[in-house]
C-alpha positions as CSV (number, residue, x, y, z in Angstrom):
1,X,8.3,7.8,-8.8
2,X,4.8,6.8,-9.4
3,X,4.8,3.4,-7.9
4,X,5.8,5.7,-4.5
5,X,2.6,7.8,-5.1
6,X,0.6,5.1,-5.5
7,X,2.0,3.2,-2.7
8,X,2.1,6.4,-0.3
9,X,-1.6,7.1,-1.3
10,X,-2.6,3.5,-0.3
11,X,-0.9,3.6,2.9
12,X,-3.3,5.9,4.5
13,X,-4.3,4.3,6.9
14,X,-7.7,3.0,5.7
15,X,-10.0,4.2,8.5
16,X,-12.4,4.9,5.0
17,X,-12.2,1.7,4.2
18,X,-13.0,0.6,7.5
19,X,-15.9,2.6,7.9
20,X,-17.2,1.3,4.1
21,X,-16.5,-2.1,5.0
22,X,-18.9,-1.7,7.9
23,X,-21.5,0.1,6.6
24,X,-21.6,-2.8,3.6
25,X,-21.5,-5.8,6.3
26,X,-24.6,-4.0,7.9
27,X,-26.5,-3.5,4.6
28,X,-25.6,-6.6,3.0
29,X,-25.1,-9.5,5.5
30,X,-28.8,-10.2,6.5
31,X,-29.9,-10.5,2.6
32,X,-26.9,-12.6,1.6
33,X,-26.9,-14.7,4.9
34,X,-23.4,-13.8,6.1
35,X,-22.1,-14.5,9.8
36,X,-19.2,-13.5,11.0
37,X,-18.7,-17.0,11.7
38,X,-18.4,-18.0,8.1
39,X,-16.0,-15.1,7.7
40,X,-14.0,-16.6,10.3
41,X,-14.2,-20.2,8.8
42,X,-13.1,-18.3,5.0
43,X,-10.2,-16.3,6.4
44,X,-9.3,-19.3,8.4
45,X,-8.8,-17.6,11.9
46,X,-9.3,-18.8,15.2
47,X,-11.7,-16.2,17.0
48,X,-14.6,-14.9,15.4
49,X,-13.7,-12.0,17.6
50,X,-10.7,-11.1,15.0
51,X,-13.9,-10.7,12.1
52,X,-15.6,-8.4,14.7
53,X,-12.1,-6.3,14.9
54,X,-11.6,-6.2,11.5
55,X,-15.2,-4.4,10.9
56,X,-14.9,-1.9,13.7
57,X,-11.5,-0.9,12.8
58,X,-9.9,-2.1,15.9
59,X,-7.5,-4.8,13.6
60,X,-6.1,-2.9,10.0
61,X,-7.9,-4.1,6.9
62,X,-4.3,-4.8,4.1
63,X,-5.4,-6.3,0.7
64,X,-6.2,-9.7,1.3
65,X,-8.8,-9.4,4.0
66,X,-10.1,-6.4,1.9
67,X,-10.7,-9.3,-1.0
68,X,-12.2,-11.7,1.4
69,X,-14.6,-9.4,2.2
70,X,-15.2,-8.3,-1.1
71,X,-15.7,-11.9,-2.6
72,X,-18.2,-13.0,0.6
73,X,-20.0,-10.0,0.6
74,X,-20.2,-9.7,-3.4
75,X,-19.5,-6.0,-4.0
76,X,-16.5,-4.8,-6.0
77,X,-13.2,-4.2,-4.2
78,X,-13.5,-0.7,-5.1
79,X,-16.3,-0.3,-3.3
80,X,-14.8,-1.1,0.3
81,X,-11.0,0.1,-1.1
82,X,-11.0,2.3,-4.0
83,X,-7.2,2.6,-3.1
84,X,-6.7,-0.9,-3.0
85,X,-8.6,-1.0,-6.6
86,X,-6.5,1.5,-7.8
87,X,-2.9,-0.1,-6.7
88,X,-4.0,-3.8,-8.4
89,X,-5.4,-2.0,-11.5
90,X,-1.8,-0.2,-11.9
91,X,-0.4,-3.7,-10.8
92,X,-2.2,-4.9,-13.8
């Protein structure tokens, strides 16, 4: 079915969104004044070290970190997860 396409093609893994997410945080966090600290306090986690995990790949981004990320760091979901952008668009 399609929903199993779509689903297989965003369970992939997401080492490219991991890598994009990454790359953004460096280019964008100085200019929008973005710690991991206050990405700790958003997500509501304990250890800024889990915020650390998540941007070197070491923890698995899923769909809502991806959008926390997205919403602090004020790019487009697509642009961390075009997979994930693709599976809420044909949610939509």
């Amino acid at each position: 079915t399609n929903a199993k396409k779509i689903w297989g093609e965003y369970l992939d893994g997401g080492k490219g969104d991991q890598q994009r997410l990454k790359d953004i945080w460096e280019n964008n966090k100085d200019k929008i004044g973005l710690t991991q600290n206050i990405v700790k306090d958003t997500m509501q986690i304990k250890a800024v070290s889990a915020v650390n995990h998540y941007l070197n790949g070491r923890i698995p981004l899923n769909l809502e970190i991806i959008i926390v990320f997205a919403l602090l760091l004020d790019v487009d979901i697509g642009e961390i997860s075009p997979k994930s952008k693709n599976l809420i668009k044909n949610l939509m």
